[in-house]
C-alpha positions as CSV (number, residue, x, y, z in Angstrom):
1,X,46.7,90.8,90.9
2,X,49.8,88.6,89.9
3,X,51.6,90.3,92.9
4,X,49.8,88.3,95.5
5,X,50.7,85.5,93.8
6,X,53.9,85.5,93.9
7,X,54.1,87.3,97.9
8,X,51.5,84.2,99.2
9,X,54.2,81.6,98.9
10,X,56.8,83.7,100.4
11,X,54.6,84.4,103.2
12,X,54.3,80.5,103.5
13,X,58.1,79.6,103.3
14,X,58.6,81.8,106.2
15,X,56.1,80.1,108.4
16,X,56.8,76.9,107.8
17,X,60.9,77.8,108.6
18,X,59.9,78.9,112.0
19,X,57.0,76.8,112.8
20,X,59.1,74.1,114.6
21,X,60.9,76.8,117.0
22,X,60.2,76.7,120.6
23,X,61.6,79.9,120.8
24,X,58.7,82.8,122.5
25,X,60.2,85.4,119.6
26,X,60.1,82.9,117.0
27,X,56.9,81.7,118.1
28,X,55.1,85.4,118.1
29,X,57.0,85.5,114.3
30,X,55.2,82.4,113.5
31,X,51.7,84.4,114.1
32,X,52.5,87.5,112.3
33,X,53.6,85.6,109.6
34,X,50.1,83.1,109.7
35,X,48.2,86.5,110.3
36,X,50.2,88.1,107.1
37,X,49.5,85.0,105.2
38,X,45.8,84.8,105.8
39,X,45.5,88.6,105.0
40,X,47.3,88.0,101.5
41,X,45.3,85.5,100.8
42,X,42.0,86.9,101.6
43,X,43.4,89.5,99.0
44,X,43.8,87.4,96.6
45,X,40.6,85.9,96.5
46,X,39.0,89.3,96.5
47,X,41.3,89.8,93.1
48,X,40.4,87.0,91.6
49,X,37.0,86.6,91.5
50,X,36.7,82.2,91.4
51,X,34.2,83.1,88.9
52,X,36.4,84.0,86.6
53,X,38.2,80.7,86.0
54,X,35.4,79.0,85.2
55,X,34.6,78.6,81.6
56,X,32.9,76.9,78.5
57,X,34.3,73.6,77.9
58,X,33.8,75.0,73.9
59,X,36.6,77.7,74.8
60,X,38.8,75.2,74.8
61,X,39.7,75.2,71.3
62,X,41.0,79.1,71.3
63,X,44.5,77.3,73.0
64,X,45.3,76.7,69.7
65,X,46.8,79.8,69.7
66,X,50.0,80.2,71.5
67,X,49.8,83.7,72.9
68,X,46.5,83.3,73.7
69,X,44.9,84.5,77.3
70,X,42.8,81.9,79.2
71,X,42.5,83.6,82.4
72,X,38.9,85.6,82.7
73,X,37.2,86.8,79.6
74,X,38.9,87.9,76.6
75,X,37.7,91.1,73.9
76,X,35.9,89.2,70.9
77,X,38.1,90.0,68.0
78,X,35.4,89.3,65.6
79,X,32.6,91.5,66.7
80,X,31.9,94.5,64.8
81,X,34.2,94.2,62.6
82,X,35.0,92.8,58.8
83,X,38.3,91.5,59.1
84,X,37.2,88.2,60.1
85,X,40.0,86.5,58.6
86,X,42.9,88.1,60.7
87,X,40.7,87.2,64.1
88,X,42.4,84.5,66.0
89,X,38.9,83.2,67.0
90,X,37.8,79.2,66.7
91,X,34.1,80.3,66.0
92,X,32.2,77.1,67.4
93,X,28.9,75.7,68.7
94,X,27.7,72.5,70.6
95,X,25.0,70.0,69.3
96,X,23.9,68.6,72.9
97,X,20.6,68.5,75.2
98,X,18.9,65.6,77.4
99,X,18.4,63.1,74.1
100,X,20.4,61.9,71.0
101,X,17.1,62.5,69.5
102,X,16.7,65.3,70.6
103,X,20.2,66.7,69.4
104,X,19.2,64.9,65.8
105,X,15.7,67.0,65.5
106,X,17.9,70.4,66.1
107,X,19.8,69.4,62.9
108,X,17.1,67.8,61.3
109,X,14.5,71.2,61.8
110,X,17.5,73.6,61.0
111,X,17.6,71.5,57.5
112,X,14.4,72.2,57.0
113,X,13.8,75.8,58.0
114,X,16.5,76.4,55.5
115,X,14.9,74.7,52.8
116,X,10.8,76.3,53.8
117,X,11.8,79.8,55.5
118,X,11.4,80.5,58.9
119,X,8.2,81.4,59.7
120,X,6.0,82.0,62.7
121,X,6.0,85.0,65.1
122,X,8.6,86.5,67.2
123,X,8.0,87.1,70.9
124,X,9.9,89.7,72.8
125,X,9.9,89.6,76.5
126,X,11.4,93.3,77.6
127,X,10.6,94.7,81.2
128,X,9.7,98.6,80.5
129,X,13.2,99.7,82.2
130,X,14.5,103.2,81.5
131,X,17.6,103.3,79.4
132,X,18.7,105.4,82.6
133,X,18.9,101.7,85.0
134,X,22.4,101.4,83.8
135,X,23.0,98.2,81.5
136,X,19.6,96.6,82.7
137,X,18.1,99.7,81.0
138,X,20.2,99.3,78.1
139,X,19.6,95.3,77.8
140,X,16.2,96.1,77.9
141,X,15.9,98.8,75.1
142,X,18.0,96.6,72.9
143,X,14.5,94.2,73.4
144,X,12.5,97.2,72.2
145,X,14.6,98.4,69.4
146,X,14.5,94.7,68.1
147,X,10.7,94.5,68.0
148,X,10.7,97.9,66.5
149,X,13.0,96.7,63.6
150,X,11.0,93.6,62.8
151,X,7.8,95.3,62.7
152,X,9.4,97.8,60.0
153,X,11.4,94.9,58.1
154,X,7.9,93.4,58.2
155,X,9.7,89.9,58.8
156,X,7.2,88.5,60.6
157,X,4.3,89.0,63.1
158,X,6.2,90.6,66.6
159,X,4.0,90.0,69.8
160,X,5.7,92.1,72.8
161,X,5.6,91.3,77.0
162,X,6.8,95.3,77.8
163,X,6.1,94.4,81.7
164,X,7.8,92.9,84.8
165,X,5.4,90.0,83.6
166,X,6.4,86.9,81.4
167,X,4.8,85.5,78.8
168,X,2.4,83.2,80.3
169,X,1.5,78.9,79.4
170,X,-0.7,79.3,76.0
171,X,0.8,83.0,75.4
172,X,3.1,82.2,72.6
173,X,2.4,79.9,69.7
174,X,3.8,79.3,66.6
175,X,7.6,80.7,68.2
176,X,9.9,81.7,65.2
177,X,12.0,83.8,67.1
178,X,12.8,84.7,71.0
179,X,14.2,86.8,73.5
180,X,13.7,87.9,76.5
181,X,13.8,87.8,80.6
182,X,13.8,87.8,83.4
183,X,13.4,84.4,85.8
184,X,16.0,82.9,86.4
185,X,16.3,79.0,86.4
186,X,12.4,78.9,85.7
187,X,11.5,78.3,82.4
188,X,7.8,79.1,81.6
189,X,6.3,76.6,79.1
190,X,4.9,79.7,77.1
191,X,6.0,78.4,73.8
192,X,5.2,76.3,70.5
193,X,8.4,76.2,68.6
194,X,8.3,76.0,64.8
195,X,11.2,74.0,62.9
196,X,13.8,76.3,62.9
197,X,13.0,78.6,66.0
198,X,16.1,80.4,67.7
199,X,15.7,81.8,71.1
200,X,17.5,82.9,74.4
201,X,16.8,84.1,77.8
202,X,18.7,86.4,79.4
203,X,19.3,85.1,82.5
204,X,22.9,83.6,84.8
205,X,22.9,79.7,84.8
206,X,20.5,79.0,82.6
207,X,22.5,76.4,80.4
208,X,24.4,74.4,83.8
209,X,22.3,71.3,83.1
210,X,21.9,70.5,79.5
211,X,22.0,66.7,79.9
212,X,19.1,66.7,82.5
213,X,15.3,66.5,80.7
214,X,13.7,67.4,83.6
215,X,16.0,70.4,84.0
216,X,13.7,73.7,85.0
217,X,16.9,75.8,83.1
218,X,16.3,77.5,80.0
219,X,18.1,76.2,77.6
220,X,17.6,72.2,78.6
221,X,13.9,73.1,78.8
222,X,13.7,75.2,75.5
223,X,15.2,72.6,73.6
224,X,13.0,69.9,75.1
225,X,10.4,71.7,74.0
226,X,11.5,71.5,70.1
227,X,13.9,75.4,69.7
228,X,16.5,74.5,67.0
229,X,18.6,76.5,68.5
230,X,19.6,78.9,71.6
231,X,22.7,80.0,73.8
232,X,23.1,80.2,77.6
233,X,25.7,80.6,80.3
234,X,26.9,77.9,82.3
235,X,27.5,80.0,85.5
236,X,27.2,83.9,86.5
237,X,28.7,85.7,83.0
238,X,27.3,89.1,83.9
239,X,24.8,90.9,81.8
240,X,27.3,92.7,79.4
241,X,28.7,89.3,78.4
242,X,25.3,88.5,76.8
243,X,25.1,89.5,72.7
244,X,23.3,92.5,72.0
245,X,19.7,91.4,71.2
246,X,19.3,93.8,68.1
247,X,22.3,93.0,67.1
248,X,22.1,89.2,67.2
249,X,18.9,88.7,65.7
250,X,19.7,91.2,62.6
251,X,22.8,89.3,61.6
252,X,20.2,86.0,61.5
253,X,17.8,88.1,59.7
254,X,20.4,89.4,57.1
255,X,21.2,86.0,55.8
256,X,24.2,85.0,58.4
257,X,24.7,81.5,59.9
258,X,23.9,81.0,63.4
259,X,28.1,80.5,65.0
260,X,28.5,83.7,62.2
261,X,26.0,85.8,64.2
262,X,26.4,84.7,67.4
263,X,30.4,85.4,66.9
264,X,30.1,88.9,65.6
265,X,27.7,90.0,68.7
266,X,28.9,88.4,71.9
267,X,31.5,90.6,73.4
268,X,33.9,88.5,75.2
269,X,35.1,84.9,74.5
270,X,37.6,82.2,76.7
271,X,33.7,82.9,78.9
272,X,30.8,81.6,80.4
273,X,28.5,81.5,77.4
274,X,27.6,78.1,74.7
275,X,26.1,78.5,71.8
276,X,23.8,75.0,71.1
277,X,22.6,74.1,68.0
278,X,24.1,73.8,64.2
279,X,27.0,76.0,63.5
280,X,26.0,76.3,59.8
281,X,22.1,76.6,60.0
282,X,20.9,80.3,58.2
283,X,17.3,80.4,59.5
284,X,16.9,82.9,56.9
285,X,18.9,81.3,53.9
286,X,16.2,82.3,51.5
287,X,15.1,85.4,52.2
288,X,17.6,88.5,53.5
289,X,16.4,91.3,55.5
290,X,17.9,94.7,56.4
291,X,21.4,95.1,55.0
292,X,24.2,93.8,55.9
């Protein structure tokens, strides 16, 4: 990749040094070289995808560290693994959405979830792909697995969408817990959130406009509808950037906070990905489940 940067310029110098020749030789070197400097860059574009310079403003924080990579994504140090103090990871959410409010109620339900135990029911949105559809598949029996695991931890009611379909206006009261997909920049007003409710949608783009209240995005529309707390992308992070759904929602379940869980599941950071809603808040504090 880096090689193209470095022969673009060159390819530039020499144009510009013979651009002002009159000369018919110098002139058909002046079209090679426009012609060699369009093809270089046409492969460097194709290298570096524009995608991948786009980022979380929360990622911002990881330049602490000197040596630290902030081109494309980088490995999450912290996931999987128990030697969380020799990560060089800034583990951080955001508090934001479309009203102060708004933002204050997410702290102020988190409090109290803590305090009363999460309750409610959890809704889980797969799509009945094989495990053979590549990481789709995958994604999607992560979904099933997690239902499967609350049922036996008997953690609370599960209700399951195993269709194409989504859950539907009216579908989905008393929301404890989330996840599922697929519709992308269309919420579906499905849901009832109880104090305390955590929730994502995997889908790209879904957290672009948090300031905007009538935003059709996920994660502006979830939390105007009362979730304590969820995570998003900003732009296209690809599906394997997403935390595992299992995963995710049994470190919640065994007793970690929500940055803790959402830190040691999410593969990449310096990415694409917030995570909104209070750093600290265990929504289940009281009760563990599982092992951990």
């Amino acid at each position: 990749m880096y090689e193209f940067i470095n022969i673009v310029p060159v390819g530039l110098f020499a144009w510009l040094v013979i651009s002002d020749s009159k000369r018919p030789c110098n002139r058909l070197l002046k079209y090679v070289s426009a012609l060699v400097f369009c093809v270089l860059l046409i492969l460097l574009l194709q290298t570096i995808e524009i995608g991948q310079l786009w980022h979380a403003v929360d990622v911002i924080g990881l330049v602490l560290y000197d040596d630290y990579k902030f081109y494309c994504w980088q490995p999450n140090a912290l996931k999987g693994t128990l030697l969380e103090t020799f990560a060089k990871t800034l583990m951080v959410s955001r508090l934001d959405g479309p009203r102060l409010d708004i933002i204050r109620g997410m702290v102020d339900k988190a409090v109290a979830a803590e305090a009363n135990g999460l309750a409610g029911h959890a809704y889980i949105d797969s799509r009945g792909l094989p495990t053979s559809t590549k990481g789709y598949g995958l994604y999607d029996q992560s979904l099933r697995d997690f239902a499967q695991w609350m049922s036996l931890q008997e953690v609370m009611p599960v209700i399951q969408e195993q269709t194409a379909a989504l859950f539907q206006p009216g579908d989905c009261p008393r929301t404890a817990l989330y996840c599922g997909w697929y519709s992308v920049g269309h919420y579906i007003n499905a849901f009832r959130f109880v104090d305390g409710a955590v929730g994502f949608h995997i889908a790209s783009y879904e957290a672009v406009d948090l300031l905007n209240p009538r935003s059709s995005e996920w994660c502006p529309s979830m939390i105007m509808n009362g979730i304590t707390a969820t995570l998003g992308p900003v732009a296209e992070p690809y599906l394997q950037s997403f935390p595992d759904p299992l995963a995710f929602f049994q470190e919640l379940c065994q007793g970690r906070s929500l940055v803790e869980a959402f830190y040691r599941t999410k593969p990449f950071n310096s990415w694409q990905r917030v995570l909104i809603g209070d750093p600290r808040y265990r929504s289940f504090k009281t009760t563990h489940h599982g092992s951990l």
